[in-house]
C-alpha positions, -999 to +999 in steps of 0.1 A: +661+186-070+627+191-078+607+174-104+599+191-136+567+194-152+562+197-189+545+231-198+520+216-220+510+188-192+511+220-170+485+236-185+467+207-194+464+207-153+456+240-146+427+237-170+413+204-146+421+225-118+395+251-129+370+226-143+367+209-109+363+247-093+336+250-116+319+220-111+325+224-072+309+259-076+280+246-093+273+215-069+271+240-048+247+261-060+223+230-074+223+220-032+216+257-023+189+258-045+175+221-032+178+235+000+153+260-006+134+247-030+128+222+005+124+250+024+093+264+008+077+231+009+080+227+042+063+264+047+035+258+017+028+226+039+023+248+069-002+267+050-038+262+044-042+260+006-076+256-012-070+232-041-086+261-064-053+278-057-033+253-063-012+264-099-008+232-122-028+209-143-053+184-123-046+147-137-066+117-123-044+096-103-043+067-083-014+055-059-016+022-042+002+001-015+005-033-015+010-054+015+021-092+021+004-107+047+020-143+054+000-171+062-009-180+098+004-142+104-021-116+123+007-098+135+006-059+117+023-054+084+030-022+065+034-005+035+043+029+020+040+052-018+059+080-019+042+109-043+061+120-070+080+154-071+060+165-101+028+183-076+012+172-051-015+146-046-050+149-034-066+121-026-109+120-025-110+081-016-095+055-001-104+019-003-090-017+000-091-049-019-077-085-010-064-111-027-058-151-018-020-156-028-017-191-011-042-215-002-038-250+014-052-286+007-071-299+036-078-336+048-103-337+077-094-362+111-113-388+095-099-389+063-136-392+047-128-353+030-102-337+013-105-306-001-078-285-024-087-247-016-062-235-045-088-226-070-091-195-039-057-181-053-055-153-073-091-144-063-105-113-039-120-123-012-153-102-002-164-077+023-152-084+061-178-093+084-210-082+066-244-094+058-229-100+019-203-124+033-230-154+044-238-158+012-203-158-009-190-176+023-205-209+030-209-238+003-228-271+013-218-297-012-229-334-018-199-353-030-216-385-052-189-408-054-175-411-019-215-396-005-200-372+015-218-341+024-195-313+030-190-278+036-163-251+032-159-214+043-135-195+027-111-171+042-124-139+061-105-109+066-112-087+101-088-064+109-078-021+124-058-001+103-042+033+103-026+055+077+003+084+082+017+112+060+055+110+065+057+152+053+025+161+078+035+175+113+000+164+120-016+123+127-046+112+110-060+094+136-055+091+174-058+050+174-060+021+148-093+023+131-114-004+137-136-013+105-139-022+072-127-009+039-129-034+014-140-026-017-180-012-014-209-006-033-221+026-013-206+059-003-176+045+022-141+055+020-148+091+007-127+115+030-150+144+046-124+161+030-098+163+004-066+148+016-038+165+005-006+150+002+028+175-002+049+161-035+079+142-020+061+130+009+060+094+016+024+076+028+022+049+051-007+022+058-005-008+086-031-027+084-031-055+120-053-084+116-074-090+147-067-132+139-051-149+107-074-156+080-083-194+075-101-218+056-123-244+068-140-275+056-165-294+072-177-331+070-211-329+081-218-367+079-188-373+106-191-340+125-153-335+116-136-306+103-102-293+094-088-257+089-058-244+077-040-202+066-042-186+037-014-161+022-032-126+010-023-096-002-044-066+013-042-033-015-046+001-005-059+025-030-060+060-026-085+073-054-080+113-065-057+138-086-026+152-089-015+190-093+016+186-116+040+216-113+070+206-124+105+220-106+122+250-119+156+256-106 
């Protein structure tokens, strides 16, 4: 014999049975929606747009990517930002900074100088192989109680880099860039033109060190030296505005 069901638990069922029908139906209809929601994106993206044209307020932004860089390491590392959903981002400039997260202590061969490089932590280092580096980069000192004269040169940072936009069909460069984009005092970094990143689309930046960044100290007395890595970590900053329009479905 078959098992009964009390009416009221019955219908206490059947009411389940319809709620789940309804939610099904409108899980359904949300992912339909999605779907084309992604589907016009993808065919605005296609499109060329003038950012006049663009519906939606214009708020400053600025995303950035951070990037470990171990030390002893000039093998490439990457990072990525993914723009918000609420309008895309157009970017006017892009520019770098670096900072010393680990330094070491050095001892030269002879033993006559010893020099702790951790007052370099926390600190950006300058501008990559320029003029401006000579003079933020070497230090001659004259140590008076062991008369020592000594020297140090902080770490330098030379590298290529390139940068992708995961949403783009197109590349933004055919090669790593050779070059420098730490931070400047002149018109560098400015796009020739607005950059235009779709909302949702993620942005990549590897940047490949062409050696690992060091420190050195000198003793000039004993013609004796010592070097050793430095830990950094190399920011990306892409400088513009976002277009919010916010999703109606």
């Amino acid at each position: 014999m078959g098992q009964q069901i009390h009416p009221a638990i019955a219908a206490e069922l059947r009411k389940l049975d319809r709620k789940f029908s309804s939610l099904n139906s409108q899980i359904t209809n949300l992912n339909m929606a999605l779907d084309a929601e992604r589907k016009q994106r993808e065919q605005l993206e296609k499109k060329s747009v003038h950012i006049d044209d663009m519906p939606g307020k214009q708020l400053p932004f600025h995303y950035q990517i951070n990037i470990a860089m171990p030390a002893g390491s000039s093998s490439p590392s990457s990072g990525t930002v993914t723009v918000s959903r609420d309008g895309p981002f157009i970017a006017r400039r892009m520019y770098a900074s670096c900072i010393v997260t680990d330094a070491p202590v050095l001892t030269t061969n002879s033993g006559a100088v010893t020099w702790d490089f951790s007052h370099f932590e926390n600190r950006f280092i300058p501008i990559s192989s320029r003029p401006e580096y000579a003079r933020w980069g070497f230090s001659n000192m004259y140590d008076s109680p062991t008369g020592v004269r000594r020297s140090y040169q902080p770490p330098v940072l030379d590298f290529e880099w390139e940068y992708n936009d995961g949403g783009s069909e197109r590349n933004r460069q055919d090669k790593a860039i050779s070059g420098d984009i730490l931070a400047r005092f002149d018109e560098d970094g400015y796009f020739m033109n607005n950059e235009i990143f779709a909302a949702g689309t993620t942005i990549s930046f590897r940047i490949s060190p062409l050696r690992a960044p060091v420190v050195t100290v000198y003793d000039i007395d004993n013609d004796d030296e010592a070097s050793g890595n430095v830990a950094l970590l190399f920011k990306v900053t892409l400088d513009g505005f976002k277009v919010l329009q916010p999703l109606e479905l």
